[in-house]
N, C-alpha and C positions, 0 to 999 in steps of 0.2 A: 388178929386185930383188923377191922373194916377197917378200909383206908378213908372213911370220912373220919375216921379219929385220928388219922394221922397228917401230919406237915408236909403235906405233897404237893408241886407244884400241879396245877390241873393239867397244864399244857402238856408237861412230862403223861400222865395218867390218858391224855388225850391222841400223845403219839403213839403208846403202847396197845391203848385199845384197836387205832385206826392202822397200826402195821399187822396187827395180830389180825383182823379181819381183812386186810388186802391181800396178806398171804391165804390165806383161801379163797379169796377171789381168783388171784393170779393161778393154782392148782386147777378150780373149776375152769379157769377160761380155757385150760390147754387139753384140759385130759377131752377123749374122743365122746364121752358121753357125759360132760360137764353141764349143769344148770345154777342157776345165779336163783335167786327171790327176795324179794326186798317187801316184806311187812311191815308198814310202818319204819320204825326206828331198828326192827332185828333181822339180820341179814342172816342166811342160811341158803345152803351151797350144797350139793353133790358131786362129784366126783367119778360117780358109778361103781368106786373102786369097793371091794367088799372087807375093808377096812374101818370101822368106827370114826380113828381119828381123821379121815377125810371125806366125813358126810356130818351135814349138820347146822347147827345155827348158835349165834355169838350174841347174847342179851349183854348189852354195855350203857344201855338209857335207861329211864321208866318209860314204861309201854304197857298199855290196854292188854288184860286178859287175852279179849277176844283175838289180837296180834298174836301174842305167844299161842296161842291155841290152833292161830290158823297155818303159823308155821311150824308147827308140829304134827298137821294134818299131812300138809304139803310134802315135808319128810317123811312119812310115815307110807305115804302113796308113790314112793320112789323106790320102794322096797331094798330099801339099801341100809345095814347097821349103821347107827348115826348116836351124836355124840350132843351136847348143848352145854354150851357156856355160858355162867351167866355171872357177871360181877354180883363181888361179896354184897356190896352193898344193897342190893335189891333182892335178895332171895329171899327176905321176911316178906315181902310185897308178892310172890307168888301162890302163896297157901299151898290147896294138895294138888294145883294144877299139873304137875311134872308126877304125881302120884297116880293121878287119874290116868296118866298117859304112861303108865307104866315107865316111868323113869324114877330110879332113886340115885342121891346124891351120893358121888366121892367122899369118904368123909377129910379126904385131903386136900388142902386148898392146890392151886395150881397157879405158880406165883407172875403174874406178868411183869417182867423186871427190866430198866431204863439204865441207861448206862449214860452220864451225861455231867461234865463234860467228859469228852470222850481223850482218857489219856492217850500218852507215847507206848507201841504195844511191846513186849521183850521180844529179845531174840529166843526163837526156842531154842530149846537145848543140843546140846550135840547128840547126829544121828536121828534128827526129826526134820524133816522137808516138807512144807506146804505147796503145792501150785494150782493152779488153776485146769481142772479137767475137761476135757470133752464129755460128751455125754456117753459115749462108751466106755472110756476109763471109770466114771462115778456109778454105771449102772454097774459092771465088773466086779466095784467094792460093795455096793448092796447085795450082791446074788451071793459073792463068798460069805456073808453077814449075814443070809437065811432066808433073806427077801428071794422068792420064786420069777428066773426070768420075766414070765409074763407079766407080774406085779409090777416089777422094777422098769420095765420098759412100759406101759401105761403110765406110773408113777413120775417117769423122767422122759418128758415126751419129744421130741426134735423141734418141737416149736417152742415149750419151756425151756432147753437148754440153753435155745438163740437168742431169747429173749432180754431187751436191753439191761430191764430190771433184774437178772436174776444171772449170781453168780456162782460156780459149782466149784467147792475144793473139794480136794484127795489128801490125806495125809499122809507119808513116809516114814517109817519107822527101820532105820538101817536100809533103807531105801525098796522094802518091803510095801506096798499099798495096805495101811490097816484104818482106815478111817474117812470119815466127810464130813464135809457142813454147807449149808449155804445161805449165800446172802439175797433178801426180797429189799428192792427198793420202793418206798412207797411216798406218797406226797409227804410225810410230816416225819418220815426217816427211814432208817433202814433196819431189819429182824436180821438175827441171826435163826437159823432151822436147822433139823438133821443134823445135829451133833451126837455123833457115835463111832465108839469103837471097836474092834473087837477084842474079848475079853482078855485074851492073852497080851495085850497093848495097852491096858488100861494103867492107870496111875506112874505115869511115864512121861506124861506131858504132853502127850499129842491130842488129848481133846480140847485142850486149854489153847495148844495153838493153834490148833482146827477156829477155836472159837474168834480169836485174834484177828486170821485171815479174814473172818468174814466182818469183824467189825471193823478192818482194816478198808472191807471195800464200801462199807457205810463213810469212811472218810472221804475217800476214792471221789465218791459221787459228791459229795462236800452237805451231806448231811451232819448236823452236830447233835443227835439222838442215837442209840441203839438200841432195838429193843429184842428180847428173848423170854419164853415162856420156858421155865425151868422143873425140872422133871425133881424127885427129892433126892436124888441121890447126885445132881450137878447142882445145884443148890448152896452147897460149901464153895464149890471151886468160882461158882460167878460171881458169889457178894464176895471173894478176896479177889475178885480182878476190878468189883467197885461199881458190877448191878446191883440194885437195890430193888425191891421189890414196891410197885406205885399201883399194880391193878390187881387186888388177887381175884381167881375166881372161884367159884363152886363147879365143878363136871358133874354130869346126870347122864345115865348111860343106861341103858335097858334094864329091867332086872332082870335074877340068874334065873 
């Protein structure tokens, strides 16, 4: 369902948009070979990383052809795999333009979800411990997780870790490190990000409190939003913690 069909505060659909694109700002500002572009109303970011989902550009308004056209140049001359998001509601308005550019759509939405107001969060469960990582500790649990040194050390940089906005948990399972998440603060709220765990720790409870921690620190900062983009298989667990979904989008990602 486009959410112009649906009963959604805008403000809410307005925080979701504007954390989910700071978070990639805030990525691009730190990584060592970071670039920003601001076409019009669509923002699109590198990373350098050779990663998809941290290269790319976020369509959340209406915007001129020639806009989406010239930041998909832009991308495309950075030689970096790259990804484009674009709210539901505007993808009838771009014809075969993502066609021509060799991009085909996800046929899965990818749900931009608010969390608001922001309840009292549980205690996890016994033998699950949340804290707050260095950025050694959190790169540690990405590299046993598959992510390749180098990756995870560009990916979590010393100047991202220290940064005011951005909070790093680890999750403990029997006091085992199996999990992360972290918190992006932005003007109109706070994302949660990187929630994951490893398979052997899944449905146990520690991605749920992984997720907690970091809307814990969206309180922290005394924002009353949370926002998360939900993958389908977390999906379940965050509309029973009471995201809802306010922004969905369409993904377009190279073809095979």
């Amino acid at each position: 369902m486009a959410r112009s069909e649906m009963n959604i505060d805008p403000e809410l659909v307005r925080a979701a948009d504007e954390n989910f694109i700071a978070s990639f700002r805030k990525l691009a500002q730190h990584a060592d070979q970071g670039e920003t572009h601001e076409a019009g109303t669509i923002f699109s970011f590198v990373t350098g990383l050779p990663l998809p989902l941290f290269n790319g550009c976020v369509v959340t308004q209406e915007a001129p052809e020639a806009e989406l056209a010239a930041a998909l140049t832009w991308l495309t001359e950075r030689n970096v795999p790259f990804r484009v998001w674009v709210a539901e509601k505007l993808v009838a308005d771009l014809g075969d333009l993502p066609a021509r550019h060799g991009l085909q759509p996800d046929p899965a939405l990818y749900p931009g979800m608010v969390l608001h107001p922001i309840p009292v969060a549980p205690t996890p469960r016994v033998g699950i411990t949340i804290f707050d990582a260095g950025r050694d500790e959190f790169i540690s649990v990405l590299e046993e997780g598959g992510l390749s040194p180098e990756l995870a050390h560009r990916l979590i940089s010393f100047s991202f870790a220290e940064d005011p906005d951005v909070r790093l948990f680890v999750g403990r399972l029997d006091r085992r490190p199996v999990g992360t998440s972290i918190a992006i603060r932005s003007r109109h709220g706070s994302g949660v990000y990187n929630v994951g765990t490893f398979p052997d720790a899944r449905r146990r409870g520690v991605g749920i409190a992984l997720t907690w921690a970091a809307v814990e620190a969206g309180r922290a900062w005394g924002c009353d939003s949370i926002v998360l983009q939900s993958s389908t298989m977390g999906l379940p667990m965050y509309s029973e913690m009471g995201f809802r979904t306010v922004a969905p989008y369409v993904v377009y990602a190279a073809s095979s």
